[in-house]
C-alpha positions as CSV (number, residue, x, y, z in Angstrom):
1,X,55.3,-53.4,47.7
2,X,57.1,-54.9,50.5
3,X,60.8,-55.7,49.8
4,X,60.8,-58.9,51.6
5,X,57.5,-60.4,50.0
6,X,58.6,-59.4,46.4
7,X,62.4,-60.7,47.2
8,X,61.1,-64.1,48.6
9,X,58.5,-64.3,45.6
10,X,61.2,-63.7,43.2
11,X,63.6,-66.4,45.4
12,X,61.2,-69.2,44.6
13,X,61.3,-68.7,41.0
14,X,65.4,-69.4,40.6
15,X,66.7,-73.0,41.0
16,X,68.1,-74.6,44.2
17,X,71.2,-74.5,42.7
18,X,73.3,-73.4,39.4
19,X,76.1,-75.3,38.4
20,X,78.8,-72.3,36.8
21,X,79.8,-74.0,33.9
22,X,81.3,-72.6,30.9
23,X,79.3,-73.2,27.3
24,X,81.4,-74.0,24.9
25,X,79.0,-74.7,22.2
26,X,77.5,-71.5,22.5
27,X,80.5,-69.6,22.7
28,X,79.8,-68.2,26.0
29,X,82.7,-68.8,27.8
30,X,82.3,-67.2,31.2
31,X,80.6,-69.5,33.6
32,X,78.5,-66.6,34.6
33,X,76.1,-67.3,32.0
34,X,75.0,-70.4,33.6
35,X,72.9,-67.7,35.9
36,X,72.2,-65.9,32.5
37,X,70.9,-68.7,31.1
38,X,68.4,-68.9,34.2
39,X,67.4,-65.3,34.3
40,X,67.0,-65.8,30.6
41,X,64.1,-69.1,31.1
42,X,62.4,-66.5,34.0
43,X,61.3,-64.4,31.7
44,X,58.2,-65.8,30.2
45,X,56.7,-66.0,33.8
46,X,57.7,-62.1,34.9
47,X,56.5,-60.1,31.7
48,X,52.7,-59.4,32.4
49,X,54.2,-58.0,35.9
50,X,56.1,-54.8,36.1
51,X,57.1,-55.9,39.6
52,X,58.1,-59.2,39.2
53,X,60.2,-58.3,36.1
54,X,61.9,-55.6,38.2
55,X,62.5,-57.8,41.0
56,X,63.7,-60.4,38.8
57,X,66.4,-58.6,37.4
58,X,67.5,-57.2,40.5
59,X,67.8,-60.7,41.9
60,X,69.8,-61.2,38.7
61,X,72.5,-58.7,39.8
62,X,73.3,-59.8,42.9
63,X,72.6,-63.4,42.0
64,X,75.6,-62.5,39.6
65,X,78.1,-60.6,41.8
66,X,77.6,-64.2,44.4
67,X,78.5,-66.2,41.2
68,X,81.6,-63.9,40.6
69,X,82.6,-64.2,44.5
70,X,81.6,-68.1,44.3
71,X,83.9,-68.6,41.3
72,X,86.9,-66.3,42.5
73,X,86.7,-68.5,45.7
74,X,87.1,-72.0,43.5
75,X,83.1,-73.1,43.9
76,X,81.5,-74.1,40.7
77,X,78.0,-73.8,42.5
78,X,76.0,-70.9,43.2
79,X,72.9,-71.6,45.1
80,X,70.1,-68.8,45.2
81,X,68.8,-69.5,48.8
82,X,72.7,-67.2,49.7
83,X,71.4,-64.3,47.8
84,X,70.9,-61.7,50.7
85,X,67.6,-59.3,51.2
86,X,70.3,-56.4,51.5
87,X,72.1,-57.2,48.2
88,X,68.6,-57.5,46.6
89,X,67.3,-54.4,48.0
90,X,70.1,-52.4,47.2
91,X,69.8,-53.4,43.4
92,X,66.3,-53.0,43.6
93,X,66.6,-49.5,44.7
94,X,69.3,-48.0,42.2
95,X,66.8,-49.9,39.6
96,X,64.1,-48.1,40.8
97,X,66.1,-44.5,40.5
98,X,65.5,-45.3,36.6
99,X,62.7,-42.3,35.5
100,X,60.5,-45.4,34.2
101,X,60.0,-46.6,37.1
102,X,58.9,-43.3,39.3
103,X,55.0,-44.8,40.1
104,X,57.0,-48.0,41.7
105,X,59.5,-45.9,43.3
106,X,57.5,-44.3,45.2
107,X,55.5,-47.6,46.4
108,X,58.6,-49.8,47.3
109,X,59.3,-50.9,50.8
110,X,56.2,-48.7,52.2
């Protein structure tokens, strides 16, 4: 599997943009889990596919860590198009160091 095909793939799944809001109601009060939330209505179209649901969650993490940087700078706005190949890549391969994952490990970015 090609890094940048799965990481472009898993790019046009996300929103154009999340708005970092807290959730009172739900008692979630980090605006983080506005990208939660997200991640969270992925799900149902990833889990038939073992690489989609990795590259999901990877896009996750450093989909988060830009939300964190976003929010420290004063933006309420995260947009998913500024999530980087290298950020992605580097999540997907300390992911991939996981014993489950050995078959896809040894496929990735060949």
């Amino acid at each position: 599997m090609k890094a940048r095909h799965l990481f472009e793939r898993i790019r046009t799944l996300w929103p154009d943009s999340i708005i970092l809001t807290s959730d009172a109601s739900s008692g979630s009060g980090d605006p983080i889990w506005s990208v939660v939330h997200c991640y969270d209505s992925l799900e149902p179209q990833i889990d038939h596919d073992d690489w989609l649901a990795i590259g999901a969650w990877s896009f996750h993490q450093a989909l988060t860590e830009l939300a964190r940087l976003k929010l420290e700078s004063g933006s309420k706005m995260v947009f998913p198009a500024e999530v980087s190949l290298e950020a992605f890549d580097a999540n997907m391969r300390e992911n991939l160091t996981d014993e489950t994952w050995q078959e896809e490990r040894s496929r990735y970015g060949h």
